[in-house]
C-alpha positions in Angstrom: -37.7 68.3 81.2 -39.5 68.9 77.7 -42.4 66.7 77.3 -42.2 65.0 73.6 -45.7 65.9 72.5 -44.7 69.4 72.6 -42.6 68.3 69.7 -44.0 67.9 65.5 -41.1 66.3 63.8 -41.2 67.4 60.8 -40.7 64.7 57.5 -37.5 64.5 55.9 -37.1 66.7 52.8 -35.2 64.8 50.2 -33.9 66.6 47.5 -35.4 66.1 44.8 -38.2 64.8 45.4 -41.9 66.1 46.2 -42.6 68.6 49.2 -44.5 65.5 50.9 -41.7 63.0 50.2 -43.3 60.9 47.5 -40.6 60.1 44.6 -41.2 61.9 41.3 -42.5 60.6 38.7 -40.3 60.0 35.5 -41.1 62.1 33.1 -38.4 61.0 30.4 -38.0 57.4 29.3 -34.7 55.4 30.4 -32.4 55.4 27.2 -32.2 52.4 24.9 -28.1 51.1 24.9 -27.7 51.4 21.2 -27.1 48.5 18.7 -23.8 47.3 18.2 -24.4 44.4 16.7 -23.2 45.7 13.2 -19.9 47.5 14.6 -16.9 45.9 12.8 -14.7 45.8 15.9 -11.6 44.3 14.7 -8.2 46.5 14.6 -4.4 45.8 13.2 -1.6 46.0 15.5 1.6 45.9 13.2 0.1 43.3 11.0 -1.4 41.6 13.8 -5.6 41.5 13.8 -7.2 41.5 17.1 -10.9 41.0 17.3 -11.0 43.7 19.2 -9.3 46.9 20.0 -8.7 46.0 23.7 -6.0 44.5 25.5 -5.2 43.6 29.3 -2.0 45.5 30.1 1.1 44.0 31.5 1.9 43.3 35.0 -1.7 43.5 36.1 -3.2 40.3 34.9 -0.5 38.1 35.3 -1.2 35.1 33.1 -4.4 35.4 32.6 -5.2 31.8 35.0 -7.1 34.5 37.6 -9.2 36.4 35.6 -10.1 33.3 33.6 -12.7 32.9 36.3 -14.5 35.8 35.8 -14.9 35.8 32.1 -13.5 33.9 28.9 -10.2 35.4 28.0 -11.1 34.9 24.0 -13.6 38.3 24.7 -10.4 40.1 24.8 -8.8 41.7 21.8 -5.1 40.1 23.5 -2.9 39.4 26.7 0.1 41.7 27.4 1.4 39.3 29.8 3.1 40.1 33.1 6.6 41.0 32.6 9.7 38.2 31.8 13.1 38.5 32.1 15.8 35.8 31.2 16.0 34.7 34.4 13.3 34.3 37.5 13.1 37.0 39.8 11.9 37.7 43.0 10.9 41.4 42.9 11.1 43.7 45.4 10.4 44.0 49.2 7.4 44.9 50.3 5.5 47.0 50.9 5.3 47.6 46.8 2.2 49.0 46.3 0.6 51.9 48.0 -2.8 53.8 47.0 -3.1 57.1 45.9 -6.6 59.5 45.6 -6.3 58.6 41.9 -4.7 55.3 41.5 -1.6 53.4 42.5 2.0 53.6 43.1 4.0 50.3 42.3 7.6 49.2 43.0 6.5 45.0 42.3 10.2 45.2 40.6 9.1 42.4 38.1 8.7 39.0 40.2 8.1 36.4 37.8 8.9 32.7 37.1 12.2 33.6 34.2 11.0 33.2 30.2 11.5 29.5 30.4 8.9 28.5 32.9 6.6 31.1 31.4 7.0 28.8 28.0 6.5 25.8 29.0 3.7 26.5 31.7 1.8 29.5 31.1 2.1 30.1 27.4 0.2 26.4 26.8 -2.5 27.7 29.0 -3.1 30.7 27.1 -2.9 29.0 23.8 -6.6 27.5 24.9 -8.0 30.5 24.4 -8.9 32.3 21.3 -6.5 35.4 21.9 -3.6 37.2 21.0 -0.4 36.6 23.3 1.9 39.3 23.6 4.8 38.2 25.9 6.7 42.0 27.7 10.1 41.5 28.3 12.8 43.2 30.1 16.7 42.3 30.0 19.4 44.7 31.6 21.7 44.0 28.9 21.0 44.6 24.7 21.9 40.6 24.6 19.5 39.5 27.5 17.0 40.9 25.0 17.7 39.2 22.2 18.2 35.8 24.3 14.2 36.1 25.2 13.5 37.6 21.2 14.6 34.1 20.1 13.0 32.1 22.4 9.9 34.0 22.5 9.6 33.7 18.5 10.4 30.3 18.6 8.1 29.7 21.3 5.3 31.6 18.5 3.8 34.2 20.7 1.6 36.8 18.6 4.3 40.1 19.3 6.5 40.8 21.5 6.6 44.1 23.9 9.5 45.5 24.7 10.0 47.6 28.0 12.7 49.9 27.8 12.4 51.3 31.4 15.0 48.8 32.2 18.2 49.8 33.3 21.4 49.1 31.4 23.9 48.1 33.7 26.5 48.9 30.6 25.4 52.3 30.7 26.0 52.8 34.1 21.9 51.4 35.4 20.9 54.4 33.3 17.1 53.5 31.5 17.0 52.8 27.9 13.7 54.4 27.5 15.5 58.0 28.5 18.3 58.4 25.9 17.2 57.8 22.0 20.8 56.0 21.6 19.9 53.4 24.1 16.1 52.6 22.9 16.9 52.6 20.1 20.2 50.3 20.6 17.6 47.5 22.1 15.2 48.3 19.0 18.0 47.0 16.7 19.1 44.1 18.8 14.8 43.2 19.2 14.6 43.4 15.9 17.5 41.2 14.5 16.4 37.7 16.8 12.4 38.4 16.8 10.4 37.0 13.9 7.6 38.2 15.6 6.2 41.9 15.5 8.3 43.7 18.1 6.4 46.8 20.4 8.7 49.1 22.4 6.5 50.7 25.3 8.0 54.1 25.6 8.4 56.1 29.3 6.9 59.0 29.9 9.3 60.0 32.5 11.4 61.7 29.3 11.6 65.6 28.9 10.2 64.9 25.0 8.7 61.4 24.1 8.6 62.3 20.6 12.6 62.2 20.3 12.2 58.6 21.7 9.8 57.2 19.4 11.4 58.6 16.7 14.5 56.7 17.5 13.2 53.1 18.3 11.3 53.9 15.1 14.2 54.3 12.7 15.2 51.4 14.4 12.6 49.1 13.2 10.5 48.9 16.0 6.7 47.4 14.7 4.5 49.3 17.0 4.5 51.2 20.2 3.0 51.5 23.7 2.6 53.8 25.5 2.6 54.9 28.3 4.4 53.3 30.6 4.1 54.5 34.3 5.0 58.1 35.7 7.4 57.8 38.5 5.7 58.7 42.3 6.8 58.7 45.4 4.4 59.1 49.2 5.6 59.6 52.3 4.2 58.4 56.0 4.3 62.5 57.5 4.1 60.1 61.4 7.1 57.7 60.3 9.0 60.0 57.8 9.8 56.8 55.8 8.4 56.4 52.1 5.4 54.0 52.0 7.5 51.8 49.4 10.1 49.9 50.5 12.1 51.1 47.2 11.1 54.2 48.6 9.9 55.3 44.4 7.3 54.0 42.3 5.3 53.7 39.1 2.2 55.8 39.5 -1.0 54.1 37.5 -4.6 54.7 36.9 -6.9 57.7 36.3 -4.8 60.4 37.3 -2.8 59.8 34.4 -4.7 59.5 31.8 -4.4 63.0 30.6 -0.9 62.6 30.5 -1.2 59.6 27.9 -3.6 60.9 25.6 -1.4 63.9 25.5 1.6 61.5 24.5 -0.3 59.3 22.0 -1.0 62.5 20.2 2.4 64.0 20.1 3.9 60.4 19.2 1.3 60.2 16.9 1.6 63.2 14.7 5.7 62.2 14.6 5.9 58.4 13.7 4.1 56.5 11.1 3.6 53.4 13.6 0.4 51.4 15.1 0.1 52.4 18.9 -1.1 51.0 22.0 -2.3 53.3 24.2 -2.8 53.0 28.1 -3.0 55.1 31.1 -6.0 55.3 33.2 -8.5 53.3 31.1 -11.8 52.3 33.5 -14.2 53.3 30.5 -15.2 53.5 27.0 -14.9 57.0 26.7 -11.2 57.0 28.1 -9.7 54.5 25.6 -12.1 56.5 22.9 -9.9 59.3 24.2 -6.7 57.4 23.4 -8.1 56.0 19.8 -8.8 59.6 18.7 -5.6 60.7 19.8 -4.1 58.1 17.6 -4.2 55.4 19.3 -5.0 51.5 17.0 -5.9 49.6 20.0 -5.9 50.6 23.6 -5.1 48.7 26.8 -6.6 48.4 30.2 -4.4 48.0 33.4 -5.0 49.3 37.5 -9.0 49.6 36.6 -8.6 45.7 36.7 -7.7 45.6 40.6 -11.1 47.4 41.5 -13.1 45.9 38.9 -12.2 42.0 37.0 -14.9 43.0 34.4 -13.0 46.5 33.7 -11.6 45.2 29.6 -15.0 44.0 29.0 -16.7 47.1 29.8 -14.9 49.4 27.6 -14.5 47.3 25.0 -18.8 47.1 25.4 -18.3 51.2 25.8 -16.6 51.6 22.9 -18.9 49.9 20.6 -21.5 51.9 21.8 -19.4 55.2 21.2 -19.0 53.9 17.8 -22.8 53.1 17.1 -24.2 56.4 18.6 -21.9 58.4 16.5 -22.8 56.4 13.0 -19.5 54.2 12.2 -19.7 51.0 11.2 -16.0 50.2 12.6 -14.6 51.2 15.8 -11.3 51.9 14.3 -12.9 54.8 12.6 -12.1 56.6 15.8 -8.3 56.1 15.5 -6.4 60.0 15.2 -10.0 61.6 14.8 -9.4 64.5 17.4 -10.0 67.7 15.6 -7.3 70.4 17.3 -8.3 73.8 17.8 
């Protein structure tokens, strides 16, 4: 047997740091945050002025009761809320929601309480908070839409979002987000019973989402969002069953951010609309992303699950983009990419 005081452990080398072990000492001072104090941060979304250029994005802050907890909701430039149909529904079976290395597949199949309860309950509790309301709906007829248009004007809600990754069951259960007939069929019928502004969110799971904007456009859609979720799928290789119980999903976070400021600039160099752009916002410079791609206002979704304080952040991020780079309003930044 070795006897130990044979033995001369040696210290630890830390990389990094001094032969001896002994931390470094800082030779640069820790940067000052900048002043933002003077940034104008208000924006317009299709006549509608938000006091800032970020907004929680629907179906992942439901109606805002949860995160009221963790912050005032009057920081926020608005609430997409969770998505309404006419009537309540349960969603899907579970399991519904499955990770991924960069975010989250969903198949939630848009449970919520029917546009009636959502009205009289939720839209009263909102309405104590300085912030706009944008109510999402999603009907799988042209009428079911205009039903909820109605109600949801009467009901004075700031805008109204219109998913078109519904399916029609007229045409077969086919989308109206992938055929510029359908979209922008549901723009027209949107249009004629909403007095408020009315936002189509566009799919990106479309060979050209240029040839849909430009229908829901001439249409008379307000605004747009986009983008909406990429489809997914995963598969258990033990089981050989998909995780989801609907076996496809709507893939979220930062994996697809590349695709959406890709999108807002193609949509944005063919229509003459606002946008709201989303996709994989966790930070100030990914909605700066967005904004420069063409983006008025930008809204933040799956970074909420991992971090309650996620809109606040990059709403504090992009102020600070805005004062390091000398403008005195944030949406300076809106379509400011410079193509090679």
């Amino acid at each position: 047997m070795l006897e130990r005081e044979k033995f001369h452990f040696q210290p630890e080398i830390v990389v990094g740091q001094r032969e001896n072990g002994q931390k470094m000492e800082q030779t640069f001072p820790v940067p000052e945050p900048p002043d933002t104090s003077h940034i104008d941060m208000t924006v317009d979304l299709a006549g509608v002025t938000l006091k800032n250029p970020v907004v929680v994005a629907s179906g992942t802050f439901g109606f805002g009761r949860e995160y009221s907890q963790f912050f005032d909701l009057s920081e926020l430039g608005a609430i997409c809320c969770k998505g309404l149909t006419l009537y309540p529904r349960e969603g899907n079976p579970s399991p519904r929601i499955a990770e991924t290395p960069m975010g989250i597949l969903n198949s939630v199949g848009l449970q919520n309480p029917g546009v009636d309860t959502f009205i009289q309950h939720e839209l009263p509790f909102l309405r104590q908070h300085d912030v706009k309301v944008i109510a999402n709906i999603s009907g799988n007829t042209p009428e079911e839409y205009g039903v909820m248009c109605e109600k949801l004007s009467q009901a004075r809600v700031d805008m109204i979002e219109v998913n078109i990754s519904c399916p029609n069951v007229k045409a077969g259960g086919l989308a109206y987000g992938t055929r510029p007939e359908l979209a922008a069929e549901v723009t027209k019928v949107a249009k004629a019973h909403a007095a408020a502004p009315v936002m189509v969110k566009l799919s990106p799971n479309v060979t050209d989402i240029t040839e849909i904007a430009k229908a829901v456009a001439d249409a008379g859609a307000d605004a747009l969002s986009l983008i909406n979720t990429l489809r997914g799928m995963r598969i258990d290789v033990n089981t050989r069953r998909p995780i989801l119980k609907m076996n496809t999903g709507g893939l979220s976070g930062p994996a697809v951010l590349p695709v959406a400021v890709r999108m807002v600039w193609e949509v944005a160099r063919a229509v003459n609309l606002p946008i709201l752009g989303m996709g994989g916002v966790s930070r100030g410079e990914d909605a700066a992303q967005l904004m420069l791609a063409g983006a008025s206002s930008v809204a933040v979704g799956t970074a909420l699950f991992a971090d309650p304080y996620a809109p606040i952040k990059v709403r504090d991020g992009l102020a600070e983009i805005a004062a390091k780079q000398s403008l005195s309003a944030v949406r300076a930044l809106t379509g400011g990419v410079q193509p090679w």
